[in-house]
C-alpha positions as CSV (number, residue, x, y, z in Angstrom):
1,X,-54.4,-14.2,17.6
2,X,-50.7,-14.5,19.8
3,X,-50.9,-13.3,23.0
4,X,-48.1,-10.1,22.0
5,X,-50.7,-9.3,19.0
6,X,-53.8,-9.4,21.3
7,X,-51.7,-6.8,23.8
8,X,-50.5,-4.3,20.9
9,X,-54.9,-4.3,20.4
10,X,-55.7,-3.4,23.7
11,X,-53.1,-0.7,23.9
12,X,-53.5,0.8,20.7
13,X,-57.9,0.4,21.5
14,X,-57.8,1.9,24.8
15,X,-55.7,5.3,23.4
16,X,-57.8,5.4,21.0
17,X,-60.7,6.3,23.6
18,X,-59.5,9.6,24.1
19,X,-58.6,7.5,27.8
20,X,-55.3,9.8,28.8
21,X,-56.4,11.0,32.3
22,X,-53.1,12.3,33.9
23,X,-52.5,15.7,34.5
24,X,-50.6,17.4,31.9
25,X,-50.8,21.5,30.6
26,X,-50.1,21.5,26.9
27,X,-49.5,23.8,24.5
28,X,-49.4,23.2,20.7
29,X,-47.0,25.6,19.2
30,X,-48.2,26.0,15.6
31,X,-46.7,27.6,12.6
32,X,-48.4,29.8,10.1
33,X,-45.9,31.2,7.8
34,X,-46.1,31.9,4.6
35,X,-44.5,28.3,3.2
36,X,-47.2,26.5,4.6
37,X,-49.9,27.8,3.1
38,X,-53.5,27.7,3.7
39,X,-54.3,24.3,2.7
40,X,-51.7,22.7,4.7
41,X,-52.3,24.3,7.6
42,X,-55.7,23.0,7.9
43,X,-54.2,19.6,7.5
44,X,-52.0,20.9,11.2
45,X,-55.0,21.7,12.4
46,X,-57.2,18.2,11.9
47,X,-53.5,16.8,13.0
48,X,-54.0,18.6,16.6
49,X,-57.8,18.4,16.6
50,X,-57.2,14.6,16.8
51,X,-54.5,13.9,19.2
52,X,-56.9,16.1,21.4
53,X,-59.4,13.5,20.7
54,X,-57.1,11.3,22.7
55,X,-57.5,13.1,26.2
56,X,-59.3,13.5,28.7
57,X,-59.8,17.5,29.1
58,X,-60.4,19.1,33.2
59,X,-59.1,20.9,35.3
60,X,-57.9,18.0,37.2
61,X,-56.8,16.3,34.0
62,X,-55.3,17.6,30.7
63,X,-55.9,21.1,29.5
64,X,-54.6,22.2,26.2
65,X,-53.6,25.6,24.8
66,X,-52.8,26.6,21.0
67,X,-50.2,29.4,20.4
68,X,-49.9,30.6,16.5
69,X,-46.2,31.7,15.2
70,X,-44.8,33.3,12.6
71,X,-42.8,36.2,12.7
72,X,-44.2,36.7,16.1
73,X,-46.4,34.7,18.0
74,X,-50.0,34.9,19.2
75,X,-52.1,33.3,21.8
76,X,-55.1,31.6,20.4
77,X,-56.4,30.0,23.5
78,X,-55.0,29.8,27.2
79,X,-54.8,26.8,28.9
80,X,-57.8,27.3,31.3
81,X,-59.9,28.4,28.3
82,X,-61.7,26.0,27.4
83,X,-62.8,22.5,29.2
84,X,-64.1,20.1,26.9
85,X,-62.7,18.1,24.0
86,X,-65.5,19.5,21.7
87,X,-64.6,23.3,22.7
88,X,-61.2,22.9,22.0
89,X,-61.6,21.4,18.7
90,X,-64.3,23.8,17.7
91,X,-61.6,26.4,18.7
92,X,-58.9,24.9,16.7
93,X,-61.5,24.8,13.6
94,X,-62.4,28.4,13.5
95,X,-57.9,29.9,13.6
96,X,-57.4,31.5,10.5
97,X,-54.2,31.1,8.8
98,X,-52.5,34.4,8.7
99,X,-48.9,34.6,6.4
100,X,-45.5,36.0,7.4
101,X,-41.6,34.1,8.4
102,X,-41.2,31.2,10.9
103,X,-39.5,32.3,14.4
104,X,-38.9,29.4,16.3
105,X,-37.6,31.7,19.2
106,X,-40.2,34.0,19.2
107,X,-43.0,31.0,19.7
108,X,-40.6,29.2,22.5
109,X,-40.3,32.5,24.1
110,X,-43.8,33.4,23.9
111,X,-44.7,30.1,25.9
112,X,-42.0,30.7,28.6
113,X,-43.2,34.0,29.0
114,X,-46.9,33.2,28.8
115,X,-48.8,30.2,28.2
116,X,-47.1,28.2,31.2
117,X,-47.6,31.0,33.7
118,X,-50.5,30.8,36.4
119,X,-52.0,33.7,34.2
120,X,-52.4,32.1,31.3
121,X,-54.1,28.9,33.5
122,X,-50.9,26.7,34.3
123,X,-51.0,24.7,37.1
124,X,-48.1,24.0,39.8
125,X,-48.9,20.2,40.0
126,X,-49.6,20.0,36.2
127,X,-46.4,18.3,33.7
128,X,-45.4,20.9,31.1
129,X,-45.4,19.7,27.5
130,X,-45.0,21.6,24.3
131,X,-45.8,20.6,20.6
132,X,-44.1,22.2,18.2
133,X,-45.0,21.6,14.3
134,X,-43.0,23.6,11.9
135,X,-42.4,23.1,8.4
136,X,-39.4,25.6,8.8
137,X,-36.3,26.9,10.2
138,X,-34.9,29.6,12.0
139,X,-32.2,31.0,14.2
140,X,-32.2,30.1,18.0
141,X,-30.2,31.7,20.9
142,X,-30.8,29.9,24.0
143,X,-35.0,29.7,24.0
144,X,-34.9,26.2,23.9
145,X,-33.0,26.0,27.4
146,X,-34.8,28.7,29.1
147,X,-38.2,26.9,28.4
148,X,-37.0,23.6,29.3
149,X,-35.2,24.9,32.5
150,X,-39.1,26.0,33.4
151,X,-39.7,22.1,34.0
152,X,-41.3,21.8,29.8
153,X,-40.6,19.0,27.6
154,X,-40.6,19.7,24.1
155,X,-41.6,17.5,21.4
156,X,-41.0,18.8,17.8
157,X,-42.7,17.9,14.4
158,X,-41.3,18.7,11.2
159,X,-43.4,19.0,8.2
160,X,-41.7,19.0,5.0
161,X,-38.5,19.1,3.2
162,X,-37.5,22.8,4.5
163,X,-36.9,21.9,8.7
164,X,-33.3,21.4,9.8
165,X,-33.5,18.5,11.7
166,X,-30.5,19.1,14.0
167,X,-32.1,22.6,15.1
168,X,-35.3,20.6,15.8
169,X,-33.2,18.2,17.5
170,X,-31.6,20.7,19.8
171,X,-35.0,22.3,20.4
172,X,-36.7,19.1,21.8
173,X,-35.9,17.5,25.3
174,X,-34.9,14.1,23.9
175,X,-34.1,13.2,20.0
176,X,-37.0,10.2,20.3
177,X,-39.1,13.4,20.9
178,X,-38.4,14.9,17.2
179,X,-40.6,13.6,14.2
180,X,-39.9,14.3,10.8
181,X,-42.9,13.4,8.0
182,X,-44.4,15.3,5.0
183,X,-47.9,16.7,5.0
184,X,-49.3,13.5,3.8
185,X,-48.1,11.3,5.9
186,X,-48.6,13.7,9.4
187,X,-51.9,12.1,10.5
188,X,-50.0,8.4,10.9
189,X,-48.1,10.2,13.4
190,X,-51.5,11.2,15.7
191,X,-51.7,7.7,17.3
192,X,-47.9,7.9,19.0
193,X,-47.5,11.2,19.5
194,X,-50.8,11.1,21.9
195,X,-48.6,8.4,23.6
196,X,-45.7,10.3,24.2
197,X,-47.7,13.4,24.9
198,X,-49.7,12.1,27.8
199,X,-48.0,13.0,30.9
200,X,-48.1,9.7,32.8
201,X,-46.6,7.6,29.8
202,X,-43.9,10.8,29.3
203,X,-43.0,10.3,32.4
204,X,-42.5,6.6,32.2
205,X,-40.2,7.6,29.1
206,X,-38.1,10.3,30.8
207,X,-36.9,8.0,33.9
């Protein structure tokens, strides 16, 4: 095996450990409208149950918080909820997929306004990262720029052939930071998004 080949191993083996110990508060913001659909949504969930897999959860390391949108946007679990791997995923197993429009806004406002707050279990020292996953589209004012002016970076998925990739584009801190894929393909995207998502290798990516 070449030396380059024996390196791309290691890396890919030792993320695949769940070994990301930095310090990082992040919120997955997940959409439930209507054009998803029941089915597929359980396919977003398993997609965030498994990047979770890939970090190490504490309150002096990672801790994860899931936010539902559609219309409006509910908190599912704060930040300083849970403090395991296995209690977030058996949290992210038992949301139920509701129905309704996709509001983009309404979900970046709702975790400027809430989930990154002190209340809601953010932590000064912490890096602030959101995931949003959307199969849809909506009107945006200037959400996007109030949450990132609050020190987040926003990474953006979009599922399916409805998303607008410029508005997605606009929503996330960098354009690397936006994915597009279909439902099928959106669990080959768990291994580098984990990457890009853990705060020390984020870091390395924004300077």
């Amino acid at each position: 095996m070449k030396m380059n080949s024996v390196i791309l191993y290691v890396f890919h083996f030792i993320f695949s450990l769940g070994e990301c110990t930095s310090k990082g508060d992040i919120v997955f913001l997940l959409d439930e409208s209507g054009s998803i659909g029941s089915y597929n949504f359980e396919r977003i969930k398993s997609f965030v149950s498994t990047i979770v897999s890939h970090f190490e959860v504490g309150n002096d390391t990672n801790q994860i918080s899931v936010v539902n949108f559609e219309s409006t946007a509910r908190n599912v679990f704060s930040l300083n909820t849970y403090d395991t791997v296995s209690e977030i995923q058996a949290a992210i197993s038992r949301i139920v997929f509701s129905s309704g429009g996709t509001s983009i806004g309404n979900a970046l406002d709702f975790a400027r306004m809430y989930s990154f707050t002190s209340g809601y279990g953010a932590r000064g020292d912490a890096a602030k990262i959101a995931v949003l996953i959307t199969d849809g589209q909506s009107s945006l004012y200037n959400e996007p720029d109030q949450l990132k002016s609050m020190g987040v970076t926003i990474f953006c998925v979009g599922v399916g052939t409805g998303v607008n990739s410029a508005v997605l584009r606009s929503v996330a801190t960098h354009n690397d930071y936006t994915y597009l894929t279909s439902f099928d393909l959106l669990s080959l995207l768990t291994g580098e998004l984990s990457n890009k998502t853990c705060a020390d290798g984020m870091c390395s990516l924004l300077f």
